[in-house]
FITI-290428 format. One record per atom (N, C-alpha, C): residue number from 1; z, x, y; residue in three letters; atom name. Coordinates in steps of 0.2 Angstrom, whole numbers, plus 5000, padded with zeros to 4 digits. Layout:
<sites>
{nr:NUM&zz:Z&xx:X&yy:Y&rest:ALA&atom:CA}
...
</sites>
This chain:
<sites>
{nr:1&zz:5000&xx:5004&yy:4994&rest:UNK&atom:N}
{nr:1&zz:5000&xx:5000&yy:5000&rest:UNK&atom:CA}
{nr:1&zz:5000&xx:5004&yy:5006&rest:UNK&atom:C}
{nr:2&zz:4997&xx:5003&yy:5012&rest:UNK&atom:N}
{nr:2&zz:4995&xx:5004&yy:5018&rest:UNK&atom:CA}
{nr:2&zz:5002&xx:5004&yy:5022&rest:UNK&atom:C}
{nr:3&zz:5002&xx:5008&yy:5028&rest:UNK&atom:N}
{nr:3&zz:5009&xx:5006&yy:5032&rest:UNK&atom:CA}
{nr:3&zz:5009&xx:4999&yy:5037&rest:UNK&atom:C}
{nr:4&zz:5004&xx:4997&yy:5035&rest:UNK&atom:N}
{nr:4&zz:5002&xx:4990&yy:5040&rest:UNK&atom:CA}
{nr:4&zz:5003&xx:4984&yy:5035&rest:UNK&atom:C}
{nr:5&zz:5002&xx:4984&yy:5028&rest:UNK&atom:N}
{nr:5&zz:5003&xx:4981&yy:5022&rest:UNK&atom:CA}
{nr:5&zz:5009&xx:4980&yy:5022&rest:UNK&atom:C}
{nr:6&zz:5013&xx:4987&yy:5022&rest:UNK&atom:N}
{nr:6&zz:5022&xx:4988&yy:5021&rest:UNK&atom:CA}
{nr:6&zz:5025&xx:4983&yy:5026&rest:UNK&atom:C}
{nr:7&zz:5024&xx:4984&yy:5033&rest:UNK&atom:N}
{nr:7&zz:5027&xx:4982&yy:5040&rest:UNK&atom:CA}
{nr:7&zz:5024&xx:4975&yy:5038&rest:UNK&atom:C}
{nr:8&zz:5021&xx:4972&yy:5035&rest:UNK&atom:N}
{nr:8&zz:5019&xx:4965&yy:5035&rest:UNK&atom:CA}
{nr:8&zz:5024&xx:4962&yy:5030&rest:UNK&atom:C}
{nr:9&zz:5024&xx:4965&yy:5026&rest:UNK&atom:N}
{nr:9&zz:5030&xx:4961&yy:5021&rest:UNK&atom:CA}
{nr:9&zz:5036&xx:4963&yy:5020&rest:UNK&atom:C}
{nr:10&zz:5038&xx:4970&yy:5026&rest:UNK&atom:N}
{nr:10&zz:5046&xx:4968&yy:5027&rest:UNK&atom:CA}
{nr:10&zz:5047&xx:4967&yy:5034&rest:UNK&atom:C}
{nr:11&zz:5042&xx:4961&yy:5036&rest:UNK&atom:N}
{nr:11&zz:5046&xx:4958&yy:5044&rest:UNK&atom:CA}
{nr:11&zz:5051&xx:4954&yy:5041&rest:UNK&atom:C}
{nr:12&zz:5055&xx:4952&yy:5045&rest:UNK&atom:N}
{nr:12&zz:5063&xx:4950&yy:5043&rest:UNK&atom:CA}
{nr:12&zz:5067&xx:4953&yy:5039&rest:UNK&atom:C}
{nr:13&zz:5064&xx:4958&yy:5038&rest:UNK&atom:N}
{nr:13&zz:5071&xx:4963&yy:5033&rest:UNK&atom:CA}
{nr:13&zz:5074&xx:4965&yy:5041&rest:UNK&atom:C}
{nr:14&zz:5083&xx:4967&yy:5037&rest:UNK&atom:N}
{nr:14&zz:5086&xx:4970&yy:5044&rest:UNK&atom:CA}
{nr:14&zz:5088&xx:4976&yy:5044&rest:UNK&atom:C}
{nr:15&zz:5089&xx:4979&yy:5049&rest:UNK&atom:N}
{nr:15&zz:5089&xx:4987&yy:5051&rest:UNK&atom:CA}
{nr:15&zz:5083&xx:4990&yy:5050&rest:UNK&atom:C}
{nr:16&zz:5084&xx:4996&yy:5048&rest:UNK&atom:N}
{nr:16&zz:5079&xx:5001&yy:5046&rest:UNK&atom:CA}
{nr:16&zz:5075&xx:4998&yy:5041&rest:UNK&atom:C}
{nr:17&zz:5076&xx:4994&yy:5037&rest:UNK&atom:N}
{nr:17&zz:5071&xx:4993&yy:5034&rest:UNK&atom:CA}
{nr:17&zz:5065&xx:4988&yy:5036&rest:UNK&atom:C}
{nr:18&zz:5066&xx:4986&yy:5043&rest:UNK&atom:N}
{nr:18&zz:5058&xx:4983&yy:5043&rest:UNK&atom:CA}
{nr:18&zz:5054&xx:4990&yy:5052&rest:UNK&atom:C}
{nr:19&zz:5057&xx:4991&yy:5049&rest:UNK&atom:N}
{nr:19&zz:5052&xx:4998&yy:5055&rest:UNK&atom:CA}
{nr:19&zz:5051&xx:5005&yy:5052&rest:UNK&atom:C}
{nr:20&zz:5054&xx:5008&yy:5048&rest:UNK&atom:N}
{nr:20&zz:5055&xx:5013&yy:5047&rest:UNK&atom:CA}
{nr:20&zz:5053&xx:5016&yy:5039&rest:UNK&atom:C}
{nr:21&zz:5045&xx:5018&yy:5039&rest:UNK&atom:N}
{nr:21&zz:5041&xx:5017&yy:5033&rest:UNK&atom:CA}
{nr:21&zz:5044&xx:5020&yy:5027&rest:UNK&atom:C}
{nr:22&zz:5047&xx:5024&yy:5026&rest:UNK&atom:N}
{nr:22&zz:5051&xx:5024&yy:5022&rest:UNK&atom:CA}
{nr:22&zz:5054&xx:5022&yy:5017&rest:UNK&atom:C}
{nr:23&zz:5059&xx:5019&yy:5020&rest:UNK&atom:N}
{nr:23&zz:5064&xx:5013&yy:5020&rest:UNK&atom:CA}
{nr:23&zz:5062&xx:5006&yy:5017&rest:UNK&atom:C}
{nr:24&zz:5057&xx:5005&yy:5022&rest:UNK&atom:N}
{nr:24&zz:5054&xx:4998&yy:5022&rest:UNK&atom:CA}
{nr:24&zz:5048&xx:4999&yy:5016&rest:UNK&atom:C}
{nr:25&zz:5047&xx:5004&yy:5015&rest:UNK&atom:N}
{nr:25&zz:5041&xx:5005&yy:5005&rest:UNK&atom:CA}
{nr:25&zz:5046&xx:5001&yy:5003&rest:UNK&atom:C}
{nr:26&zz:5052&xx:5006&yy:5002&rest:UNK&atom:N}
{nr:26&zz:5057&xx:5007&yy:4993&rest:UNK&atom:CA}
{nr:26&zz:5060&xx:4997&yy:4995&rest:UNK&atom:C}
{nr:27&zz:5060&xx:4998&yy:5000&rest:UNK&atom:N}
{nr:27&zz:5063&xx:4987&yy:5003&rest:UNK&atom:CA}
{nr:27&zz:5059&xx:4984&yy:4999&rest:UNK&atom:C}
{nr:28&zz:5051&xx:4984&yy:5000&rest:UNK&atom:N}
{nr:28&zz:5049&xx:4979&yy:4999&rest:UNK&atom:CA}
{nr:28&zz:5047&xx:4978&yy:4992&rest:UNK&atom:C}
{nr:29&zz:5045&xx:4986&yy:4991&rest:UNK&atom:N}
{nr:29&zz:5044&xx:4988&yy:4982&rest:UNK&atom:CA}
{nr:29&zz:5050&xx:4984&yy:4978&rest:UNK&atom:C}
{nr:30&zz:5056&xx:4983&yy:4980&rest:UNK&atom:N}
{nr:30&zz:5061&xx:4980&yy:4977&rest:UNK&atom:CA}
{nr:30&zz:5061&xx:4973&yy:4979&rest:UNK&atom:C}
{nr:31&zz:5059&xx:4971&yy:4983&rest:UNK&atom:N}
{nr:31&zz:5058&xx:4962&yy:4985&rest:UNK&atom:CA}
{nr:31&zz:5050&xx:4961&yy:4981&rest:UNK&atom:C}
{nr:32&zz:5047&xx:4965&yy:4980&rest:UNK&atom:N}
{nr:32&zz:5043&xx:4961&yy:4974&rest:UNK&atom:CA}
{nr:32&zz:5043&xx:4961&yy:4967&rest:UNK&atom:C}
{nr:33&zz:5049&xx:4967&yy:4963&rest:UNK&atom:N}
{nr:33&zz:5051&xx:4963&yy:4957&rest:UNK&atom:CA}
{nr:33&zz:5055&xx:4958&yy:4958&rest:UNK&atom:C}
{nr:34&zz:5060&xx:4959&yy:4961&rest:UNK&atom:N}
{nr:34&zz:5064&xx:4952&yy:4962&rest:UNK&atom:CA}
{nr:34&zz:5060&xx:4947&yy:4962&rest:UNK&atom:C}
{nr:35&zz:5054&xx:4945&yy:4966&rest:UNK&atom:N}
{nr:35&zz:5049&xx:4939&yy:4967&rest:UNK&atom:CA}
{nr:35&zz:5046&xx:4939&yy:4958&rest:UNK&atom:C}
{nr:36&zz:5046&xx:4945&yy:4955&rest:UNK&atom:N}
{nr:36&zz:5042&xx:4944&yy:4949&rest:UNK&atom:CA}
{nr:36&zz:5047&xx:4942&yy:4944&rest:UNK&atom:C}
{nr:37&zz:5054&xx:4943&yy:4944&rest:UNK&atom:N}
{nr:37&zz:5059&xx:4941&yy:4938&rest:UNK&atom:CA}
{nr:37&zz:5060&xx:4936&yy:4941&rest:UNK&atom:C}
{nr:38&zz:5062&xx:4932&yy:4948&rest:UNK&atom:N}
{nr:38&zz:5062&xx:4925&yy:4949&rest:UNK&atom:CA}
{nr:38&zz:5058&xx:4919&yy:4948&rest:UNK&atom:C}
{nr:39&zz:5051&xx:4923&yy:4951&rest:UNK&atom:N}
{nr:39&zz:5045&xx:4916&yy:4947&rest:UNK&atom:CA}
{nr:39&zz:5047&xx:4913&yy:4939&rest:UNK&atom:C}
{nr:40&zz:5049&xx:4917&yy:4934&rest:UNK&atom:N}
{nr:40&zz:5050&xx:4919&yy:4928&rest:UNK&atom:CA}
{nr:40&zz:5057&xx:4914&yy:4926&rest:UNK&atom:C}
{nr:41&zz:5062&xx:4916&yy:4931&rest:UNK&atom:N}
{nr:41&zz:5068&xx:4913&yy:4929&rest:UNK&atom:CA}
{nr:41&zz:5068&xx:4905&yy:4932&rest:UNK&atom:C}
{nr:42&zz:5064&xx:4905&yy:4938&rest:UNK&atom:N}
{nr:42&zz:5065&xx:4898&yy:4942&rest:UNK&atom:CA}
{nr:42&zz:5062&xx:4892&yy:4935&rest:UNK&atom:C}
{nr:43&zz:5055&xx:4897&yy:4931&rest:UNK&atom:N}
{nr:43&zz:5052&xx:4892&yy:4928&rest:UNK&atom:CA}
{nr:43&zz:5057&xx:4889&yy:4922&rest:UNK&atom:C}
{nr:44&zz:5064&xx:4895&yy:4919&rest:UNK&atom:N}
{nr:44&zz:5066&xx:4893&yy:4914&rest:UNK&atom:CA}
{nr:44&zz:5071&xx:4890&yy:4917&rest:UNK&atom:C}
{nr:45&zz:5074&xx:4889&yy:4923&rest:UNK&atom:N}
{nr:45&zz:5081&xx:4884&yy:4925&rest:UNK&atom:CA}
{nr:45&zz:5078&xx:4877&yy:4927&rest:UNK&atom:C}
{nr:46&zz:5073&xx:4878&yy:4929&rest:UNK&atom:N}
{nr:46&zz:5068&xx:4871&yy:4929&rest:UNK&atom:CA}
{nr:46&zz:5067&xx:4867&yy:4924&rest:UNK&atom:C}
{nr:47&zz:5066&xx:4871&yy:4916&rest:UNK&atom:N}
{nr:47&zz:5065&xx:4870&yy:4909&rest:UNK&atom:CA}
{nr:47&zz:5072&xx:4865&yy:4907&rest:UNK&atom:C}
{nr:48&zz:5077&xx:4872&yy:4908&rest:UNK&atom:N}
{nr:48&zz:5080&xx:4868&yy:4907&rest:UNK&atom:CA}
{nr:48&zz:5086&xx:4861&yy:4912&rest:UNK&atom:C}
{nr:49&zz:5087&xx:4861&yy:4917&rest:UNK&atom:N}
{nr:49&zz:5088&xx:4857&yy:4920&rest:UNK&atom:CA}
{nr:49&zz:5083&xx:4848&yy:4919&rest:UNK&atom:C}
{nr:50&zz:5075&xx:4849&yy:4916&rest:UNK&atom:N}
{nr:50&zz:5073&xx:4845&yy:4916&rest:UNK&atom:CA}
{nr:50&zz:5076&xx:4843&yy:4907&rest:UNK&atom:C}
{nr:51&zz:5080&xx:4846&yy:4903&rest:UNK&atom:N}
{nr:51&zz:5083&xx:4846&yy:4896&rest:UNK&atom:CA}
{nr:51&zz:5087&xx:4841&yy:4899&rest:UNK&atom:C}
{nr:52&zz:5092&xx:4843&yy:4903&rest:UNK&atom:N}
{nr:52&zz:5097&xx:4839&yy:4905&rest:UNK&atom:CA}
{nr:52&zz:5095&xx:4832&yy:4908&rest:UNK&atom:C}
{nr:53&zz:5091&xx:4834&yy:4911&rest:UNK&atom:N}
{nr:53&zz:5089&xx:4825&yy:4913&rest:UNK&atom:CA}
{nr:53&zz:5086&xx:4821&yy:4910&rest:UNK&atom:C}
{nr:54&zz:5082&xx:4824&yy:4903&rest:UNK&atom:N}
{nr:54&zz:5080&xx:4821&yy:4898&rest:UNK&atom:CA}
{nr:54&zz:5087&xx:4819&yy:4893&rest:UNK&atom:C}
{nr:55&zz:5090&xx:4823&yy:4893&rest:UNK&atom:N}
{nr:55&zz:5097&xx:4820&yy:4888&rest:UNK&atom:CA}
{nr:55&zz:5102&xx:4813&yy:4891&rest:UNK&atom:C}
{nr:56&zz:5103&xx:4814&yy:4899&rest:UNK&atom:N}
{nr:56&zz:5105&xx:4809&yy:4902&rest:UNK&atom:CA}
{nr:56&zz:5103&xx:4803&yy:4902&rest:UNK&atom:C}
{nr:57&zz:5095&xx:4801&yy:4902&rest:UNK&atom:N}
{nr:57&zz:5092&xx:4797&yy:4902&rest:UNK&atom:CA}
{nr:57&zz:5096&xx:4792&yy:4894&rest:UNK&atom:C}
{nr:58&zz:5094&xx:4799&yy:4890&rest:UNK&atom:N}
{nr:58&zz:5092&xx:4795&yy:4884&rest:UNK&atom:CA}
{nr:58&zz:5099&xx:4792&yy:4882&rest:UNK&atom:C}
{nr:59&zz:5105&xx:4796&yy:4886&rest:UNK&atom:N}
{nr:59&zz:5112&xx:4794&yy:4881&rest:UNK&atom:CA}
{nr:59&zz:5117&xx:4788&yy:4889&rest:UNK&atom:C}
{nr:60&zz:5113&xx:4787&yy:4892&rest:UNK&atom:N}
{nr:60&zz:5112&xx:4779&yy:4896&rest:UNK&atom:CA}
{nr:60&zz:5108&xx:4773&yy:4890&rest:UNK&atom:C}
{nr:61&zz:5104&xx:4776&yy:4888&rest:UNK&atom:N}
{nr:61&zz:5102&xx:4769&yy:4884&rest:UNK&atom:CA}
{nr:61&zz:5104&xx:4771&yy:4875&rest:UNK&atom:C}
{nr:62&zz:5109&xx:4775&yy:4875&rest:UNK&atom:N}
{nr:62&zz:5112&xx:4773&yy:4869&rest:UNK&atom:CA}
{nr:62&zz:5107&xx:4779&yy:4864&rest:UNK&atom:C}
{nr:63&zz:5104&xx:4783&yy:4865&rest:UNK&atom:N}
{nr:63&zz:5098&xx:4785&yy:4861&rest:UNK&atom:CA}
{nr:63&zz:5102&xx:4794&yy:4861&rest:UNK&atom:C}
{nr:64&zz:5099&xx:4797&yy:4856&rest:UNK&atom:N}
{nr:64&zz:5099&xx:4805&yy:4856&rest:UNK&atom:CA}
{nr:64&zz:5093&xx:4809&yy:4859&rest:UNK&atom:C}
{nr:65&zz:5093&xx:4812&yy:4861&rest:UNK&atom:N}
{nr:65&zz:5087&xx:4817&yy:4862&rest:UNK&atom:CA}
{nr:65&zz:5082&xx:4820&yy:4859&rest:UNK&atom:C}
{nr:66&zz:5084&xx:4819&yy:4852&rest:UNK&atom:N}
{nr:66&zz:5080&xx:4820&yy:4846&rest:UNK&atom:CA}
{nr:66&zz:5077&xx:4815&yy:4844&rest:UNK&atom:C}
{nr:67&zz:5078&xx:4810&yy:4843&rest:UNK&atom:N}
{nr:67&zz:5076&xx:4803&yy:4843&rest:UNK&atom:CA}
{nr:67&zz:5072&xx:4802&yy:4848&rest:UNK&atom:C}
{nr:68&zz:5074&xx:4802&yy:4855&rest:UNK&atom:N}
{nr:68&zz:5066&xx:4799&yy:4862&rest:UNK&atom:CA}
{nr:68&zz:5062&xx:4805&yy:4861&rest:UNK&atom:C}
{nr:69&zz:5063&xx:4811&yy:4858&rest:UNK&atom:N}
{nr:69&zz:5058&xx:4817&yy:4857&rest:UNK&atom:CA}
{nr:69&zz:5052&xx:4814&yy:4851&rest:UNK&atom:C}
{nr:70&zz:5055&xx:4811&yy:4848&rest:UNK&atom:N}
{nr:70&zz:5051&xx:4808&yy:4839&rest:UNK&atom:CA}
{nr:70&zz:5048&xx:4803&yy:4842&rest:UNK&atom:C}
{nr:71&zz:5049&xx:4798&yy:4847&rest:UNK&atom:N}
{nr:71&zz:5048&xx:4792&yy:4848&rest:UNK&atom:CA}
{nr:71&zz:5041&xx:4794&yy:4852&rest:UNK&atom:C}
{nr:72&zz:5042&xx:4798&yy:4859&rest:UNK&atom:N}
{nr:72&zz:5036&xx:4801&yy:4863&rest:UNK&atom:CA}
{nr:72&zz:5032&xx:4805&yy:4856&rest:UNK&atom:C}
{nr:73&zz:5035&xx:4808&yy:4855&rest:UNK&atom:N}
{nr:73&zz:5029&xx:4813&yy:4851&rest:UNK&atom:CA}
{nr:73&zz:5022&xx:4808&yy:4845&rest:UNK&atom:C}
{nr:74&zz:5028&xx:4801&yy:4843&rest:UNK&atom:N}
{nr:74&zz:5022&xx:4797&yy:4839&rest:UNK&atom:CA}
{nr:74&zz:5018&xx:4795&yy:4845&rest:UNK&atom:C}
{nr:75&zz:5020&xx:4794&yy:4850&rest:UNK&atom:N}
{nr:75&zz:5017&xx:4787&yy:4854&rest:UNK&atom:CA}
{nr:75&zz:5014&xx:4792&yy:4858&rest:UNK&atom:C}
{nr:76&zz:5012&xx:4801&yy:4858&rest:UNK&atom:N}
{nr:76&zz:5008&xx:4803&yy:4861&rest:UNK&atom:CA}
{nr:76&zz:5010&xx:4804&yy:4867&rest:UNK&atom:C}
{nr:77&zz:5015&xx:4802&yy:4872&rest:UNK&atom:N}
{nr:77&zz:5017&xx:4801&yy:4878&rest:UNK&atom:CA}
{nr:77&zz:5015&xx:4808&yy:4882&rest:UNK&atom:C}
{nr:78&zz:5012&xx:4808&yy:4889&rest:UNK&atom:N}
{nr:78&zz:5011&xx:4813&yy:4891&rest:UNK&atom:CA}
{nr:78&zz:5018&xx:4817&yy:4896&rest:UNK&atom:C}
{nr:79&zz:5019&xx:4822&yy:4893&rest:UNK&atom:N}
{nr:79&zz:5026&xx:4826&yy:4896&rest:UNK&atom:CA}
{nr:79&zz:5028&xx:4829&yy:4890&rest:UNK&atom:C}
{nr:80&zz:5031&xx:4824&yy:4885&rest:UNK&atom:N}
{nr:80&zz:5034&xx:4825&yy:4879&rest:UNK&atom:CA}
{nr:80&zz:5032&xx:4833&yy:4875&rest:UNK&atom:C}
{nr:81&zz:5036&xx:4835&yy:4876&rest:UNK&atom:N}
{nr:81&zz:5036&xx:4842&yy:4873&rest:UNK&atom:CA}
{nr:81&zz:5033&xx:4840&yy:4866&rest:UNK&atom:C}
{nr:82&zz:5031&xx:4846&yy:4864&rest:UNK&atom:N}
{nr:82&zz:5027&xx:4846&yy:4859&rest:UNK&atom:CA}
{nr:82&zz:5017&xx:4844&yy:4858&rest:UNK&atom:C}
{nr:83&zz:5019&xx:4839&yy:4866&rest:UNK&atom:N}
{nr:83&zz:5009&xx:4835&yy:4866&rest:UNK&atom:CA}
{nr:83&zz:5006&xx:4838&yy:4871&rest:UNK&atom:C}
{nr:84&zz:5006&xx:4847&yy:4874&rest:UNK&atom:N}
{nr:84&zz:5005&xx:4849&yy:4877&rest:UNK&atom:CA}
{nr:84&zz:5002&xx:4850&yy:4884&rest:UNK&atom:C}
{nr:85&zz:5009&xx:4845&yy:4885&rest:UNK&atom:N}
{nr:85&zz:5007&xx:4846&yy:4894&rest:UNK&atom:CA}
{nr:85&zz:5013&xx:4851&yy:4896&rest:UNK&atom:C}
{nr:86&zz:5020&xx:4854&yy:4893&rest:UNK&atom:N}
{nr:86&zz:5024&xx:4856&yy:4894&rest:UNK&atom:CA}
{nr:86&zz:5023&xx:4865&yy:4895&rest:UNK&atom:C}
</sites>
């Protein structure tokens, strides 16, 4: 990366790190794994948070999770884990 590249993607860091090219490489080089292990992690709290609101549903109408997953999967339902929109 360029030093016009670096200063572009550490505007709002604070101190030294958004003026001083140094500083502000090893800054951002480290704010793009972070962005690359959190794309990653947002996908799996999303996965599972949508588990949990899949269980809620089903133990409001008296059903297990195992059971509305058999029930979508015969009836093809689209979402339904396993009928590949997940």
């Amino acid at each position: 990366m360029n030093k016009k590249e670096v200063f572009k993607l550490a505007k709002g860091f604070r101190g030294r790190a958004k003026n001083c090219i140094r500083i502000a490489r090893e800054r951002v080089e480290k704010a793009l794994q972070y962005s690359y292990r959190d794309r990653r992690n947002k996908k799996r709290d999303m996965r599972s948070l949508w588990i949990e609101r899949i269980n809620a549903g089903t133990r409001l109408h008296g059903a297990m999770r195992n059971e509305n997953l058999r029930v979508c999967k015969e009836l093809n339902t689209e979402g339904a884990p396993g009928s590949g929109y997940v």
